[in-house]
C-alpha positions in Angstrom: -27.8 59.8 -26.5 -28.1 63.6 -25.4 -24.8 65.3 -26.7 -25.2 68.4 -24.6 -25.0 65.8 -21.2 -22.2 64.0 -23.1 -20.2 67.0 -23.4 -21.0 68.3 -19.0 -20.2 64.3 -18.1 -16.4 64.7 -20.2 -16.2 68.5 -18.8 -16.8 67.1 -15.2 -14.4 64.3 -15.9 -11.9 66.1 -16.9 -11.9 68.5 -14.4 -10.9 66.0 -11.8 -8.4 64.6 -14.4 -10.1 61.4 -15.0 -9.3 59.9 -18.3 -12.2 59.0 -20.5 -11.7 55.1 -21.0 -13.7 52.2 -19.7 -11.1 50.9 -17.9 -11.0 54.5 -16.3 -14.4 54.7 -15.5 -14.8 51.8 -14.1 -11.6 51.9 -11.7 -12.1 55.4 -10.5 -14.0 56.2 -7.5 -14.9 59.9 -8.4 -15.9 59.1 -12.0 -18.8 56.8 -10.2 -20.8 59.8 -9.0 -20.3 61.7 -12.4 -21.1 58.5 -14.8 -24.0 57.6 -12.6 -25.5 61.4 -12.7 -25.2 61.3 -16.5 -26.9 58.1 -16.5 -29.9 59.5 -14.4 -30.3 63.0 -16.5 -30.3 61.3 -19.6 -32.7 58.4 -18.8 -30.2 55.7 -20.1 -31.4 52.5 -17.9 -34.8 53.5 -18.2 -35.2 50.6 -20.2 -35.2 48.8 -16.9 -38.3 51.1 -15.1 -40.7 48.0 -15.5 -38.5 45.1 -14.7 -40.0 42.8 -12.2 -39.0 43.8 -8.7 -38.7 40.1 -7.4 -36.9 38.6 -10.4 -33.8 40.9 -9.8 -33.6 40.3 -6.0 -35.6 43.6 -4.8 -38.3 41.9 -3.4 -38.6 38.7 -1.1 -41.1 36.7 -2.0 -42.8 35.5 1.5 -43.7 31.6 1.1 -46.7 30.2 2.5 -46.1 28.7 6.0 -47.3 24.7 6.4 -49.7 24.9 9.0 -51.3 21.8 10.0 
């Protein structure tokens, strides 16, 4: 993990007086937009770029009409 975003995510959270906790971050509206910008400048669900779009509900998968 990239300290130096680390550090700006806690700054930003704590300049809107949101307490660095899970429970916290996961109950507060305003740390959503700050916890999900830290997760995008530090490439943290990457892991998922080359997960299959229809296995995890992006896509439909269009079945084959009986015709006949």
């Amino acid at each position: 993990m990239r300290p130096m975003e680390r550090r700006e995510m806690r700054f930003k959270l704590s300049e809107k007086d949101i307490e660095f906790s899970i429970k916290e971050l996961l109950s507060n509206e305003a740390a959503a937009g700050i916890v999900a910008d830290f997760m995008l400048s530090t490439g943290l669900l990457q892991q998922f770029h080359d997960t299959d779009p229809q296995a995890i509900g992006l896509e439909v998968i269009e079945e084959a009409s009986d015709k006949g």
